[in-house]
C-alpha positions as a Python dict, from the first residue, in 0.01 Angstrom:
ca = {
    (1, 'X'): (0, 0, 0),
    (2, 'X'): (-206, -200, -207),
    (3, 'X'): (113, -363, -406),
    (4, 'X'): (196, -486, -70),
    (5, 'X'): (-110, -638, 36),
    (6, 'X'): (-124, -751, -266),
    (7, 'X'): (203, -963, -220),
    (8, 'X'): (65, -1063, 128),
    (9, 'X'): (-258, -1188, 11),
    (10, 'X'): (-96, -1378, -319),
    (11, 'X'): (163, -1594, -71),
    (12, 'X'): (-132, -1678, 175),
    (13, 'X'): (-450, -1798, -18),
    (14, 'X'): (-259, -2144, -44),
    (15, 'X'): (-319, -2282, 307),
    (16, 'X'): (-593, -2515, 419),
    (17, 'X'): (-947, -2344, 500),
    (18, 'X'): (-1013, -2204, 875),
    (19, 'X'): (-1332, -2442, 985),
    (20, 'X'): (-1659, -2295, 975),
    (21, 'X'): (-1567, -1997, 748),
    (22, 'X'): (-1577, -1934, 379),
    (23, 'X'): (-1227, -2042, 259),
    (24, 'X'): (-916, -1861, 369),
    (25, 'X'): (-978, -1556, 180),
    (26, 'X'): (-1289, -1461, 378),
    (27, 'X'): (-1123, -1570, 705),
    (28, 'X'): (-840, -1317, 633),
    (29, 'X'): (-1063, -1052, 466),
    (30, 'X'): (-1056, -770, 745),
    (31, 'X'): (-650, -793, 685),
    (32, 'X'): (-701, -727, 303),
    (33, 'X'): (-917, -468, 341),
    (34, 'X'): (-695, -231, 612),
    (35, 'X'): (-666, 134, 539),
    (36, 'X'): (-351, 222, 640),
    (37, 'X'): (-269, 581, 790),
    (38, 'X'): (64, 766, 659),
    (39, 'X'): (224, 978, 848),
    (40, 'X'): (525, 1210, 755),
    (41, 'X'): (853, 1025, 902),
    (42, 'X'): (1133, 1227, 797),
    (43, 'X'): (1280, 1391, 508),
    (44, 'X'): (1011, 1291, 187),
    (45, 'X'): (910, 955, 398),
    (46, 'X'): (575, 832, 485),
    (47, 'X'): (538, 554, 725),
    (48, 'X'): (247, 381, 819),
    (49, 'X'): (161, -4, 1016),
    (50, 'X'): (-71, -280, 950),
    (51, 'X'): (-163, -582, 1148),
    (52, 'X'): (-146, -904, 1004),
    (53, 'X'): (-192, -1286, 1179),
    (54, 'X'): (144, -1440, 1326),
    (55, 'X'): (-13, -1745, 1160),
    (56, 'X'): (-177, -1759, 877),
    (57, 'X'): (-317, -2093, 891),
    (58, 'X'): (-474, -1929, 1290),
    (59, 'X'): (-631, -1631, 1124),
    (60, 'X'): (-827, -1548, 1486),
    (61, 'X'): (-525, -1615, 1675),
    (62, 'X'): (-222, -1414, 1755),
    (63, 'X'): (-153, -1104, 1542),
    (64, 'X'): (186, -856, 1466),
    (65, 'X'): (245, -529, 1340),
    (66, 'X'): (442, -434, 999),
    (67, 'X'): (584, -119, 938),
    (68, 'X'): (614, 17, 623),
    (69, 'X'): (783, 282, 450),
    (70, 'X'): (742, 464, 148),
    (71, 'X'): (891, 766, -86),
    (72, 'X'): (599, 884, -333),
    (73, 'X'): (727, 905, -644),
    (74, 'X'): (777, 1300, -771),
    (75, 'X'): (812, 1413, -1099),
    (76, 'X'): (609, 1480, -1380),
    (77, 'X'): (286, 1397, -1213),
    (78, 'X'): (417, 1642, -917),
    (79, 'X'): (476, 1932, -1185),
    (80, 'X'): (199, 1959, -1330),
    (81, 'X'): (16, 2010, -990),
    (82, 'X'): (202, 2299, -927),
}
C-alpha cells in the first residue's frame, strides 16, 4: 500500500499550488494518509480501494476510486510463524 501511494504522491507534488493552502502536498494530504481496508478476494488475494482526485491540480473537486490488488509475499517470513 504504501509503495503505491508512494508512486502516487512522487508523480503529483509537481503541479502548481491549490490557492489559499499550504502547497500541493498539504492540499492532497488526507489522500496520502488513507488507510486502506483488505479484504480476502479469492484464492491468496487481498483487495482493497482508495479514493484519489480526478484532478490533481482540483484537489477539492471531483474524486475516483482505485482498486488494488495484492498477493503477500509467503515464504521464509511465513515459516517461521508457524
Amino acid at each position: 500500500m504504501s509503495a503505491v501511494l508512494a508512486l502516487l504522491a512522487a508523480g503529483c507534488t509537481g503541479g502548481p499550488e491549490a490557492e489559499g493552502s499550504g502547497g500541493p502536498e498539504e492540499a492532497l494530504a488526507e489522500f496520502y494518509q488513507q488507510d486502506l481496508v483488505w479484504e480476502e478476494c479469492g484464492g491468496d488475494f487481498e483487495c482493497a480501494t482508495y479514493e484519489v482526485p480526478l484532478d490533481y491540480d482540483d484537489p477539492d473537486g471531483e474524486r475516483v476510486e482505485i482498486a488494488v490488488k495484492r498477493l503477500p509475499a509467503a515464504g521464509e517470513a511465513e515459516a517461521r510463524s508457524s
